[in-house]
DSSP file (Angstrom, degrees, kcal/mol; ACC not computed):
  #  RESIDUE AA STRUCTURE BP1 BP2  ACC     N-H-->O    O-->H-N    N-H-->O    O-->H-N    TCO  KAPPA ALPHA  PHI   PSI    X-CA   Y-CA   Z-CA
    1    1 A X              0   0    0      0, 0.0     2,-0.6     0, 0.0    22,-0.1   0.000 360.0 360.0 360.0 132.0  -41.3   29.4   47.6
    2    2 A X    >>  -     0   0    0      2,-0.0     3,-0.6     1,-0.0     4,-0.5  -0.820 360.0-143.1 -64.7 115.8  -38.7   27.8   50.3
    3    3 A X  B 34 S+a    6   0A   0     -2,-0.6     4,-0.1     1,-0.2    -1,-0.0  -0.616  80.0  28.6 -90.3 143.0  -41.2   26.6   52.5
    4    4 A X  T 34 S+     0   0    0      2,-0.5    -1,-0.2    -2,-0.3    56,-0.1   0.089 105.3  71.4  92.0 -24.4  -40.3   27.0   55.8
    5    5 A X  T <4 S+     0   0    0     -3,-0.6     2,-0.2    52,-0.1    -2,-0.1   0.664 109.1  29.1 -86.0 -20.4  -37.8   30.2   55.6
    6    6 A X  B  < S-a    3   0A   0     -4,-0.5    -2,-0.5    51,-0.2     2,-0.3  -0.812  88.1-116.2-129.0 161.2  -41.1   32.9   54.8
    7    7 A X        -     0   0    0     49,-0.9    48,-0.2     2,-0.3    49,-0.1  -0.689  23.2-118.5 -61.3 146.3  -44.7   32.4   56.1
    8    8 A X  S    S+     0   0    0     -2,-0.3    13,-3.1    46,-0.1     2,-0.3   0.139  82.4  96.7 -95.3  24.1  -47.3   32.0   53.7
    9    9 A X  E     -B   20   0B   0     11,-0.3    46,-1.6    47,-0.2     2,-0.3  -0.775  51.4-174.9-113.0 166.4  -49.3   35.3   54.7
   10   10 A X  E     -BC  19  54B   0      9,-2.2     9,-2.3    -2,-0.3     2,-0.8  -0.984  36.5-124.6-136.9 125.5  -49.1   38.7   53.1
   11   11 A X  E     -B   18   0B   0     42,-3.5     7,-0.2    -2,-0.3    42,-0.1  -0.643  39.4-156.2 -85.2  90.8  -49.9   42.3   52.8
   12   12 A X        -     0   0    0      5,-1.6    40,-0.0    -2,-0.8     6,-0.0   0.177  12.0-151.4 -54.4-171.6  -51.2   42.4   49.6
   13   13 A X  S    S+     0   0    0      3,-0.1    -1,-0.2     2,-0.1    -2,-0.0   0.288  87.3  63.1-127.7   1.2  -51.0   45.7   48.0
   14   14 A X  S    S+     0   0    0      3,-0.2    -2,-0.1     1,-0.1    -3,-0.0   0.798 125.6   6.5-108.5  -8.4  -54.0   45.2   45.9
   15   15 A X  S    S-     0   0    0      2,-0.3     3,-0.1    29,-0.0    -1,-0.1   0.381  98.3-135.1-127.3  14.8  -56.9   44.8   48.4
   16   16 A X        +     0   0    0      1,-0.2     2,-0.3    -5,-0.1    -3,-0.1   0.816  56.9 125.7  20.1  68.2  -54.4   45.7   51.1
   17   17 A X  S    S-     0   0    0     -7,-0.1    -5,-1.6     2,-0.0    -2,-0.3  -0.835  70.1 -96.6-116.9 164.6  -55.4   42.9   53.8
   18   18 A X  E     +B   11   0B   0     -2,-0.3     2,-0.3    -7,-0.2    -7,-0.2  -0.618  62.2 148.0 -67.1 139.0  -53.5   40.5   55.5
   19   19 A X  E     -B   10   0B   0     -9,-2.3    -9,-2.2    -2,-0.2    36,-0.1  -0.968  45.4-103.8-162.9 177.8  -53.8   37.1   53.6
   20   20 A X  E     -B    9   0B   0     -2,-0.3    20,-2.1   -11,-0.2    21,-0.5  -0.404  31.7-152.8 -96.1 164.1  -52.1   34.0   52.6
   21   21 A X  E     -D   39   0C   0    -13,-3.1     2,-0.4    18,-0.2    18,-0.2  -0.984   3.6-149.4-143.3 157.5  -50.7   33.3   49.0
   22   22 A X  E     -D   38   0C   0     16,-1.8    16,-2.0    -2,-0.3     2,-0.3  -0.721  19.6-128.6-112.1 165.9  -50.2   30.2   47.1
   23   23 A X  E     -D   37   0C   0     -2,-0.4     2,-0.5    14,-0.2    14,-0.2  -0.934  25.9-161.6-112.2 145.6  -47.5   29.9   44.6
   24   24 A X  E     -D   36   0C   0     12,-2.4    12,-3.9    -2,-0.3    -2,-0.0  -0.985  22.0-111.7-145.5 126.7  -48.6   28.7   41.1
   25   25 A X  E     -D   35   0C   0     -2,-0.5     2,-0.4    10,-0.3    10,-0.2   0.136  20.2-148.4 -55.4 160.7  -46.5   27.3   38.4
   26   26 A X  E     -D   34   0C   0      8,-0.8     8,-0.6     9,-0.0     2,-0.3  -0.931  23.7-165.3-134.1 151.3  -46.1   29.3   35.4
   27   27 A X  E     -     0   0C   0     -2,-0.4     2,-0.4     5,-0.3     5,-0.2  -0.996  28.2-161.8-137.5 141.8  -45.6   26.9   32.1
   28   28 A X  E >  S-D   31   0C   0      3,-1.3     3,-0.9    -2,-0.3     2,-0.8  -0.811  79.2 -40.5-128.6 106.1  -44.5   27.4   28.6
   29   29 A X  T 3  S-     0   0    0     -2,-0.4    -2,-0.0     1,-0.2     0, 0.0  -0.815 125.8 -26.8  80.2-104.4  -46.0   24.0   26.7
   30   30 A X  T 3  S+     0   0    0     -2,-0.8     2,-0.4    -3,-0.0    -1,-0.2   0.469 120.9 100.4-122.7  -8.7  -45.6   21.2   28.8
   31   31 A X  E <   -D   28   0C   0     -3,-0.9    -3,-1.3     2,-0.0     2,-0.5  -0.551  64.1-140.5 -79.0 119.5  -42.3   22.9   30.7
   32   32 A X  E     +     0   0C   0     -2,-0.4    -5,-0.3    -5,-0.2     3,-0.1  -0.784  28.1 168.4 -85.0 129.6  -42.6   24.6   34.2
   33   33 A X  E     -     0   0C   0     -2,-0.5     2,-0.7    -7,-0.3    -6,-0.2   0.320  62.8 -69.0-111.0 -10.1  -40.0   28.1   34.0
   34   34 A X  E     -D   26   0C   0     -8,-0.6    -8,-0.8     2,-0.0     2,-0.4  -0.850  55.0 -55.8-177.6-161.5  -41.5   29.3   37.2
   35   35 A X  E     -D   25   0C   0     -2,-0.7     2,-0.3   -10,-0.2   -10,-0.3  -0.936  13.0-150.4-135.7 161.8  -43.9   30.6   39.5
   36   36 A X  E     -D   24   0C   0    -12,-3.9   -12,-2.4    -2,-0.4     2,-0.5  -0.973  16.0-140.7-118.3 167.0  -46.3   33.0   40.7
   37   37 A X  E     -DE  23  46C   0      9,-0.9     9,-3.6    -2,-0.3     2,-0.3  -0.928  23.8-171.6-100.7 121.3  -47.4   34.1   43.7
   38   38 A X  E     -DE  22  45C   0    -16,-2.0   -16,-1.8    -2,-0.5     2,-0.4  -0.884  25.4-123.7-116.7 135.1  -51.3   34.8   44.0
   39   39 A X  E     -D   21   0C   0      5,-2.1   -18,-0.2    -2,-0.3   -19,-0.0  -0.490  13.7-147.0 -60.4 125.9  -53.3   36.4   46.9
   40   40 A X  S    S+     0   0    0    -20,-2.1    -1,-0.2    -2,-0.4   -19,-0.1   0.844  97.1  50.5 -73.1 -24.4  -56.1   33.9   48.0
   41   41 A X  S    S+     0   0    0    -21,-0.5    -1,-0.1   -24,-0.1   -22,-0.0   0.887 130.8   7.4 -67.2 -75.2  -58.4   37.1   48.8
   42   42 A X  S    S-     0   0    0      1,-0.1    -2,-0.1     2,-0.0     3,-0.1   0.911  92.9-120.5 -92.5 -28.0  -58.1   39.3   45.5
   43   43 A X        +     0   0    0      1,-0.2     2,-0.2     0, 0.0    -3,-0.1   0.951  53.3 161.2 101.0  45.8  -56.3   37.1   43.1
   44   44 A X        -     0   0    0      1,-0.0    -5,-2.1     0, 0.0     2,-0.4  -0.644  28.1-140.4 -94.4 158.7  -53.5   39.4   42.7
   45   45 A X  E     -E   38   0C   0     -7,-0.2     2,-0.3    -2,-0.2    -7,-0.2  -0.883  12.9-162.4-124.2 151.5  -50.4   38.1   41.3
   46   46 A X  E     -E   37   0C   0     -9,-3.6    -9,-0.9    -2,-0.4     3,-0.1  -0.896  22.5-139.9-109.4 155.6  -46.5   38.8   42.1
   47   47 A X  S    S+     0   0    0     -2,-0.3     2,-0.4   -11,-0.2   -12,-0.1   0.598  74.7  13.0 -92.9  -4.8  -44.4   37.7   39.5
   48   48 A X  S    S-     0   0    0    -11,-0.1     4,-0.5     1,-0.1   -11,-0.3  -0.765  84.2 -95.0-139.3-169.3  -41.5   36.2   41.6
   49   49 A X  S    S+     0   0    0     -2,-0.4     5,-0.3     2,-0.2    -1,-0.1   0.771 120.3  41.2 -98.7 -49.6  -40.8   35.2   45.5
   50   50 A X  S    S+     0   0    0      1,-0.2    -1,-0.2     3,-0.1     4,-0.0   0.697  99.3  67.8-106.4  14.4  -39.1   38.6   46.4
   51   51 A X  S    S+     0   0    0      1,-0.1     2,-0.7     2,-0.0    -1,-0.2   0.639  91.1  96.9 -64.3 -23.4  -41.3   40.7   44.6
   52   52 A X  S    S-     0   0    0     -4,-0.5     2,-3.1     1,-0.1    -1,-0.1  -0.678  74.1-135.3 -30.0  69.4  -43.9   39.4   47.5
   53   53 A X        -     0   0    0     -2,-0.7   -42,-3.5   -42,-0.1    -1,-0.1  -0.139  28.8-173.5 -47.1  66.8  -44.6   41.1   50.0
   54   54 A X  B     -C   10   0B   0     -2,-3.1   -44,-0.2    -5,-0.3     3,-0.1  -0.298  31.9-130.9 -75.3 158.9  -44.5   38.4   52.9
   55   55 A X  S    S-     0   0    0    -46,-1.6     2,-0.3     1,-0.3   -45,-0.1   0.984  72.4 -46.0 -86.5 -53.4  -45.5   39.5   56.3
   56   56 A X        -     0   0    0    -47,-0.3   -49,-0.9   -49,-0.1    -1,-0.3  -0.910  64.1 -77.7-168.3 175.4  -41.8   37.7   58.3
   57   57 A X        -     0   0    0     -2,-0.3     2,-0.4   -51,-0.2   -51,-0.2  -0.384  36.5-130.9 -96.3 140.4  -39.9   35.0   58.3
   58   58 A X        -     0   0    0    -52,-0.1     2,-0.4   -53,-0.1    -1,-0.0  -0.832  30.4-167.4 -95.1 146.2  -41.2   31.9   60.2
   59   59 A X        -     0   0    0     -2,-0.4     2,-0.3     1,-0.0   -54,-0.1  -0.912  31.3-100.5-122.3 161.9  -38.3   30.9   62.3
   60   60 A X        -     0   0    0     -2,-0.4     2,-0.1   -56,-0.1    -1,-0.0  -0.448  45.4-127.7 -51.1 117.6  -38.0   27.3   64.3
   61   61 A X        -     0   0    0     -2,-0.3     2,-0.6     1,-0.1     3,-0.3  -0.408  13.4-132.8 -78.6 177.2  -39.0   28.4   68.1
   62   62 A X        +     0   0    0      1,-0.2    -1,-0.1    -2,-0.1     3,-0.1  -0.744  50.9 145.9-129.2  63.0  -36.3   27.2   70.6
   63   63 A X        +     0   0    0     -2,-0.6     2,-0.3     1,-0.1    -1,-0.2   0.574  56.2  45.0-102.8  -6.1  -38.4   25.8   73.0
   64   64 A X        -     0   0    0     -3,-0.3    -1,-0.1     5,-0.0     2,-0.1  -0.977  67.7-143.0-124.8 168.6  -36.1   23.0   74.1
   65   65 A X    >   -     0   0    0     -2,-0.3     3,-0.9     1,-0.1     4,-0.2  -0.311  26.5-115.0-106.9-165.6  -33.0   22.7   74.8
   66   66 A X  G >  S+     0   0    0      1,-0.2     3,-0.7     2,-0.2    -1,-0.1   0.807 122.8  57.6 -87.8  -7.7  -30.0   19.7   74.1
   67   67 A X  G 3  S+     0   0    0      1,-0.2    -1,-0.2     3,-0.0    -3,-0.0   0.315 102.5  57.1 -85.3   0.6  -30.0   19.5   78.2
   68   68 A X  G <  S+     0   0    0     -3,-0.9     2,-0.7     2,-0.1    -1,-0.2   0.226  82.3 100.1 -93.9 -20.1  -33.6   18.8   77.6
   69   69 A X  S <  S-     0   0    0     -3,-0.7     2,-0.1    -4,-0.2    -3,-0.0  -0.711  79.3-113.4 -92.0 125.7  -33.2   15.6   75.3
   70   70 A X        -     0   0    0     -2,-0.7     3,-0.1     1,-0.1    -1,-0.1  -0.362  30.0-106.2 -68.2 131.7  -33.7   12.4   77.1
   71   71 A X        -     0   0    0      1,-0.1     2,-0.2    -2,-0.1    -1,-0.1  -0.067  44.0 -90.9 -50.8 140.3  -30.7   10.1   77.6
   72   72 A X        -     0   0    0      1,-0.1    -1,-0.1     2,-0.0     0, 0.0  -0.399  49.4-111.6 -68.4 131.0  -30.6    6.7   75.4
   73   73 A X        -     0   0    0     -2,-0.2     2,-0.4    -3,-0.1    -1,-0.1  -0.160  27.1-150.8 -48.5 152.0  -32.2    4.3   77.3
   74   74 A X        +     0   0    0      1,-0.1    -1,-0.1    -3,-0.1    -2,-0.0  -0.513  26.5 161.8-147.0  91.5  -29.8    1.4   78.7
   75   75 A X        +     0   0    0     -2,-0.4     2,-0.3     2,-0.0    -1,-0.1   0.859  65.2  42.0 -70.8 -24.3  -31.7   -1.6   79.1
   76   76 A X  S    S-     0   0    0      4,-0.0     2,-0.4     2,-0.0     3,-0.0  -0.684  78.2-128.3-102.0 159.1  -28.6   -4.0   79.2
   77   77 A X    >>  -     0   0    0     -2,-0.3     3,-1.4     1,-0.1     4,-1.3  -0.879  40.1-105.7 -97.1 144.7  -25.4   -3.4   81.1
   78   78 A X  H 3> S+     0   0    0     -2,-0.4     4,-2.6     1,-0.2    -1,-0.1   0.744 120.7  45.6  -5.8 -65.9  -22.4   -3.9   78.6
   79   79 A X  H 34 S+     0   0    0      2,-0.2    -1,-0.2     1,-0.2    -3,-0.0   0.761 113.1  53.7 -75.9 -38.3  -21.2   -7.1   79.7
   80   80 A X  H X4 S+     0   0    0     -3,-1.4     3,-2.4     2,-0.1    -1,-0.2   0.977 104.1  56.8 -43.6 -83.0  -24.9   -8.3   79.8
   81   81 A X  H 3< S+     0   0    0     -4,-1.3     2,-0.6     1,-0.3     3,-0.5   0.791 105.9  46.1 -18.5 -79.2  -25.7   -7.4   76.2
   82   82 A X  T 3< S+     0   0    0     -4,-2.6    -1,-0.3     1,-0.2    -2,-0.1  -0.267  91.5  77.8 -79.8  38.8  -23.2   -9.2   74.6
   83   83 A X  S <  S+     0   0    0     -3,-2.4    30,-0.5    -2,-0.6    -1,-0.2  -0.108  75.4 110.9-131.5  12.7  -23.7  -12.6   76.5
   84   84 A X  S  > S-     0   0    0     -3,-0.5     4,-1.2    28,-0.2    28,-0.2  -0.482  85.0-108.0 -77.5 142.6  -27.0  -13.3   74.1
   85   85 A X  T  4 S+     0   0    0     26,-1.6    25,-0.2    23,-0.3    24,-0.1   0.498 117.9  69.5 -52.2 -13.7  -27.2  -16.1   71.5
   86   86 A X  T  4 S+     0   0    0     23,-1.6    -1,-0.2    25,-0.2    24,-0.1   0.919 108.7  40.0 -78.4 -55.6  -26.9  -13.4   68.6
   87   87 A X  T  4 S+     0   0    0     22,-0.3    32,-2.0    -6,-0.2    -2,-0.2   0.703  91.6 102.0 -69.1 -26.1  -23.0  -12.9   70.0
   88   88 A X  B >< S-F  118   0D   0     -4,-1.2     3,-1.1    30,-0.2    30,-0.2  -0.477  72.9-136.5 -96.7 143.6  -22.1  -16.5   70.7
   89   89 A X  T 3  S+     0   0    0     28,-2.3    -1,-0.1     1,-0.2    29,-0.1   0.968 104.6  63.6 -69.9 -61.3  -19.7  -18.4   67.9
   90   90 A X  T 3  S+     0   0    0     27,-0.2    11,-0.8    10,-0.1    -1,-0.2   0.669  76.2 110.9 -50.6 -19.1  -22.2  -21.5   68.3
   91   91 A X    <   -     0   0    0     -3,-1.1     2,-0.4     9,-0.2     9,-0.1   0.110  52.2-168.0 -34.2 140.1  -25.0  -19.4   66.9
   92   92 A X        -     0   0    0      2,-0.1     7,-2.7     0, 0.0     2,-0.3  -0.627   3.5-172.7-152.4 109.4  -26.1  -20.8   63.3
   93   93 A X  E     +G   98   0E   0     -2,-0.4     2,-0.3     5,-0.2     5,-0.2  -0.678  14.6 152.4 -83.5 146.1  -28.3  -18.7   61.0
   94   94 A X  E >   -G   97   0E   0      3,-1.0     3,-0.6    -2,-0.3    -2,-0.1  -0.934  59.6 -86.5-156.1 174.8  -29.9  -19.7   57.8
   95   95 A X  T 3  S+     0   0    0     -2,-0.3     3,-0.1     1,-0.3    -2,-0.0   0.645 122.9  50.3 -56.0  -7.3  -33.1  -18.6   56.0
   96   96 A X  T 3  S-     0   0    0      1,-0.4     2,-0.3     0, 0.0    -1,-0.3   0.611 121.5 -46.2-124.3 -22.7  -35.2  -21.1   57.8
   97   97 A X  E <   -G   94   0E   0     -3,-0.6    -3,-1.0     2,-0.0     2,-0.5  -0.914  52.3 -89.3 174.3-177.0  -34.3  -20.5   61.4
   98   98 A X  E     -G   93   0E   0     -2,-0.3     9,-1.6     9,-0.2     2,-0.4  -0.878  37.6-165.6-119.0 154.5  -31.7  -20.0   63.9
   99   99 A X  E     -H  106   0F   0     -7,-2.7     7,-0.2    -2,-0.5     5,-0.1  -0.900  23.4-120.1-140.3 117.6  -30.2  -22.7   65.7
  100  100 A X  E  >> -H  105   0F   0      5,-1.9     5,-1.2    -2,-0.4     4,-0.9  -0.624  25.5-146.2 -55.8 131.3  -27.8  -23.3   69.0
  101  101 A X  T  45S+     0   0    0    -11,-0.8    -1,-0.1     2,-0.2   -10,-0.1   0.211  91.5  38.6  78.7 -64.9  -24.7  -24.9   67.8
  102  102 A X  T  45S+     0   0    0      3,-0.1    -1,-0.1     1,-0.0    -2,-0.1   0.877 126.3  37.4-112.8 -52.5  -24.1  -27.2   71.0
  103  103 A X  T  45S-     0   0    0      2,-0.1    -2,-0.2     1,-0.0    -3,-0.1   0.500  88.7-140.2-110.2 -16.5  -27.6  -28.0   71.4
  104  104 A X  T  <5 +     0   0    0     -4,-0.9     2,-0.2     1,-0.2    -3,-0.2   0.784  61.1 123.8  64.3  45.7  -29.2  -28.4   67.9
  105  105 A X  E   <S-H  100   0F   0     -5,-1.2    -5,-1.9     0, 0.0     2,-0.4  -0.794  71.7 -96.7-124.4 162.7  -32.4  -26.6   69.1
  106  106 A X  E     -H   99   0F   0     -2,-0.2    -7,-0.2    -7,-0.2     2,-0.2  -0.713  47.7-176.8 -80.0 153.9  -34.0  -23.6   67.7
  107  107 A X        -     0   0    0     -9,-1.6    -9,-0.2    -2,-0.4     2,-0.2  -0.971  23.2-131.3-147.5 141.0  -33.0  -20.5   69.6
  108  108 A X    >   -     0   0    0     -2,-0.2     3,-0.6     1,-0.1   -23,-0.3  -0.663  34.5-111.4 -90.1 164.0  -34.0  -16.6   69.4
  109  109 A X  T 3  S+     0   0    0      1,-0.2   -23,-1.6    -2,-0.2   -24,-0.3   0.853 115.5  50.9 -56.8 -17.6  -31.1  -14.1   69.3
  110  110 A X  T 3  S+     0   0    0    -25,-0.2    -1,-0.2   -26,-0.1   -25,-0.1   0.816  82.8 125.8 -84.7  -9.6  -31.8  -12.5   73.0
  111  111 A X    <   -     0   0    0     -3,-0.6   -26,-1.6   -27,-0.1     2,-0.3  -0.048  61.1-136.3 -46.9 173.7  -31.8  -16.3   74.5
  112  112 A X        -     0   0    0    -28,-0.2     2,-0.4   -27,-0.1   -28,-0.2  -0.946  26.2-168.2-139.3 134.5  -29.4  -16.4   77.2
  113  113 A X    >   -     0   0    0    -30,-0.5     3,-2.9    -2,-0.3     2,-0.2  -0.901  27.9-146.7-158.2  93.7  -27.4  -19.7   76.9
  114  114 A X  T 3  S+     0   0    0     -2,-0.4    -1,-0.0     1,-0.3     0, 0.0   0.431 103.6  68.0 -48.9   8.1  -24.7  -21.7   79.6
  115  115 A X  T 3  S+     0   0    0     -2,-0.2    -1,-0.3     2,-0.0   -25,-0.1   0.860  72.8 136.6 -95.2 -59.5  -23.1  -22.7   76.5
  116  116 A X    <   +     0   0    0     -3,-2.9     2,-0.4     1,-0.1   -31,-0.1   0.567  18.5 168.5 -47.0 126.0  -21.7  -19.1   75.3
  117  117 A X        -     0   0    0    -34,-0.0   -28,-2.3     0, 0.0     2,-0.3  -0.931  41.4-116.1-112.3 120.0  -18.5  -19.1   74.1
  118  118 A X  B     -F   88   0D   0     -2,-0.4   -30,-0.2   -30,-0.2     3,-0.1  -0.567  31.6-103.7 -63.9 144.3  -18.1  -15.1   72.2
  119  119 A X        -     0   0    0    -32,-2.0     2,-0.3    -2,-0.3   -30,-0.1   0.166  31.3-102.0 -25.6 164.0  -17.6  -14.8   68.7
  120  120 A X        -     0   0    0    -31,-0.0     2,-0.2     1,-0.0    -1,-0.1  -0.849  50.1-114.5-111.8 123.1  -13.9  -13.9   67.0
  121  121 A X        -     0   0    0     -2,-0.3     2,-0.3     1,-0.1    -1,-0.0  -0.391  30.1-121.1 -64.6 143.6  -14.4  -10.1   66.1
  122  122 A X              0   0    0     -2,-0.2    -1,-0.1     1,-0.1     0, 0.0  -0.686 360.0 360.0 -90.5 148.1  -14.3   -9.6   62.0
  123  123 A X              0   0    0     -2,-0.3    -1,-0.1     0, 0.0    -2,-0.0  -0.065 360.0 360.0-123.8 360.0  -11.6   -7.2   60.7
């Protein structure tokens, strides 16, 4: 069953109520070749997906819209942002910490630093 294109209720036609249906693997040995679809009330079986008698299609409701999606936040202003110790050439990473450069000290990347010289962009 495509989950998500059909609903998983039904009219059977064998105890003819509404009811939901599972789909159940069909095997020949150890191989799965298909499914069926079984009523959970009467235990009737369809052998395939459009031999079913699904009640409608569930569709995604459209209750918002893209004028509805909140703007990315913008905590830094540009010029801000890239004035951090993660941008600045003096930065030095290794597995064991990160380290200002001019100052020898440990440093996180957001520290803010009268030292910062930017980095040479990579190509």
């Amino acid at each position: 069953m495509t989950s998500g294109t059909r609903s998983r209720e039904i009219h059977c036609s064998g105890c003819g109520q509404d009811a939901l249906v599972r789909a159940e693997p069909v095997y020949e040995g150890f191989r799965k070749v298909g499914e069926v679809y079984c009523c959970t009330t009467c235990g009737k079986q369809y052998a395939s997906e459009s031999e079913t008698p699904f009640l409608s299609k569930i569709g995604h409701p459209q209750v918002f819209t893209e004028a509805d999606r909140p703007a990315a936040p913008s905590i830094f202003s540009d010029d801000e942002r890239q004035r951090s110790c993660g941008w600045c050439r003096h930065m030095v990473v290794n597995p064991f910490g990160q380290r200002c450069g001019v100052k020898n000290r440990f440093t996180e990347a957001t520290d803010l630093c009268e030292h910062f010289e930017k980095k040479a962009e990579r190509i």
